[in-house]
N, C-alpha and C positions, 0 to 999 in steps of 0.2 A: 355093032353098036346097039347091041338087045341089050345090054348093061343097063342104059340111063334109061327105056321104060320099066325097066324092071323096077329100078333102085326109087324111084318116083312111084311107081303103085304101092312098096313096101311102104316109102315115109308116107306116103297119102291115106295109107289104111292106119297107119301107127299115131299117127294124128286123128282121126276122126274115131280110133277107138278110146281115145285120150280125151278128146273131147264130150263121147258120150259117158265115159265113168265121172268126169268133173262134176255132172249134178247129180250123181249118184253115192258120194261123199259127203261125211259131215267132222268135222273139226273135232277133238274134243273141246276144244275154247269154244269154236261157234255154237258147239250145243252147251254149256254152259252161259255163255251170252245169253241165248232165243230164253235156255230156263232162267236165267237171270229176271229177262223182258217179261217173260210173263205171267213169274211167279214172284219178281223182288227179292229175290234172295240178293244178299242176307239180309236176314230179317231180324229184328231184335225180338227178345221174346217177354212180350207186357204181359204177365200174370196175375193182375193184379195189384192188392198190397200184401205183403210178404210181410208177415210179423219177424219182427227181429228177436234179439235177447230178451230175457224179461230180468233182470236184475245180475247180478254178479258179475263177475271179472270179464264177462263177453258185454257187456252192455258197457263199462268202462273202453270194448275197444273200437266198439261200433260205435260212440260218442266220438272217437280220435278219428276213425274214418268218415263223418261229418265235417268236422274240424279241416281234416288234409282236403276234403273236396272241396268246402268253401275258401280256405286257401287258394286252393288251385283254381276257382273260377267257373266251377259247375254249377254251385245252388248258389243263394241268397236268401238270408234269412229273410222270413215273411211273418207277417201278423197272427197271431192262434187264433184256432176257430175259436168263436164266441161259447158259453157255457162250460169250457174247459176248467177244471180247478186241477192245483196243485201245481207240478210241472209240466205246462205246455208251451211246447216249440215248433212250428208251423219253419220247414224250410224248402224253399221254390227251386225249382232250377232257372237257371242263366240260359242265355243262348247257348253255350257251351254246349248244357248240359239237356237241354230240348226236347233232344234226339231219343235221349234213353230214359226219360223219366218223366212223373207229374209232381211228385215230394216224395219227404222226410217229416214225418210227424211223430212228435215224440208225447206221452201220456205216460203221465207218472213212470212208471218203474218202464212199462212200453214203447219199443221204438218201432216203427212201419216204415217202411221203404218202397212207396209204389215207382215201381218203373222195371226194367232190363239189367240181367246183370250176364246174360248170355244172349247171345245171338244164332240164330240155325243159319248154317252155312253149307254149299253145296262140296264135298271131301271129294266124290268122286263120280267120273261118268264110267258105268259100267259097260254098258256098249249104246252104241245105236243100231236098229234095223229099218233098213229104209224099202220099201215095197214097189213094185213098179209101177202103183199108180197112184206114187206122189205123195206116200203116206210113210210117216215113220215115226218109230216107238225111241224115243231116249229115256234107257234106264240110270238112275244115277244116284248116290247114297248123299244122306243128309247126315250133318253131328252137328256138335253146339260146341260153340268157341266160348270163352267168354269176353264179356266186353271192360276193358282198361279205362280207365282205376276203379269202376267200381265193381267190378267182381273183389279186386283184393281185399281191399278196404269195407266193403258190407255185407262178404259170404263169411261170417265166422262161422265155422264147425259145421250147422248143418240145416241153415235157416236162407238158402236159398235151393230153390227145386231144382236145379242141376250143377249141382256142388258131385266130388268126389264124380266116383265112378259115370256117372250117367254123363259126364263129361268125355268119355270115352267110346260110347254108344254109338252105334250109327244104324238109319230105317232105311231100307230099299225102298225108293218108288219110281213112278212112269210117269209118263207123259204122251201124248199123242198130238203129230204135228202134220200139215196138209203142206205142201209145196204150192204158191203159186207164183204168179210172173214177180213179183217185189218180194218174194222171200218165205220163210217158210213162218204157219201161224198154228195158235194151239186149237185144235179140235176135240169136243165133245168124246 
């Protein structure tokens, strides 16, 4: 009967080696989370005010996607800044629309667009290295999504900073994280 101590130190070692690699593992979900918590991704990306069209057949279609977002419940039209002459049109966002914007201001033949029409999002976890004293590096690539309806409707041609190609793009970076008793945090 040397069987059953045998067969009992195997599972007893086979477990305790299982249990030391558990905190020596990280997710790619959970490091995408931890980078979530403590970097917010995704993030919208406020640039500003972005000049739009400045007269011709793109400024007729940027006027429609105004049109379709207040339809839709994004902005509300607001009062024009005071000293304005000619055509001025002051347009707010809604609770909707909050999130991704401060206006629509339209000046004569010029329309401006402050807010987000892309968001940085995390594409990928490249790897994790985790160190045996409780330290670990998660590499991971960023790109830029864009954010719906108003990328479609206010990127015409090439009057938003991540139109076309740079839509494609993606930056490697890192991060450095401490393990402690409640979890792991980001470090200097």
């Amino acid at each position: 009967m040397r069987i059953v101590p045998t067969v009992v130190f195997i599972l007893s070692s086979a477990m305790a080696l299982l249990l030391l690699s558990c905190g020596q593992k990280m997710s790619d979900e959970e490091a995408k989370r931890i980078i979530g918590q403590y970097l917010k991704y995704p993030q919208p990306l406020f640039n500003g005010s972005h000049a739009g069209p400045a007269g011709g057949k793109d400024t007729a279609a940027f006027i429609k996607g105004i049109e379709k977002l207040q339809a839709d419940g994004y902005i509300r039209e607001g009062s024009a800044r005071s000293g304005g002459r000619g055509n001025t049109k002051d347009y707010l966002p809604t609770e909707k629309g909050r999130d991704y914007m401060t206006g629509i201001y339209i000046r004569d033949a010029f329309a401006y667009y402050d807010g987000a029409v892309c968001t940085e999002v995390i594409k990928k976890i490249e790897g994790v290295d985790i160190e045996k004293n409780g330290r670990a590096t998660i590499r991971y690539s960023t790109g830029y999504e864009p954010i719906e309806p108003f990328y479609s409707l206010l990127c015409i041609n090439n009057y938003c900073e991540c139109f076309g190609e740079k839509l494609k793009k993606t930056e490697t970076r890192a991060i450095r994280l401490k393990k402690y008793e409640r979890g792991w945090r980001l470090t200097s």
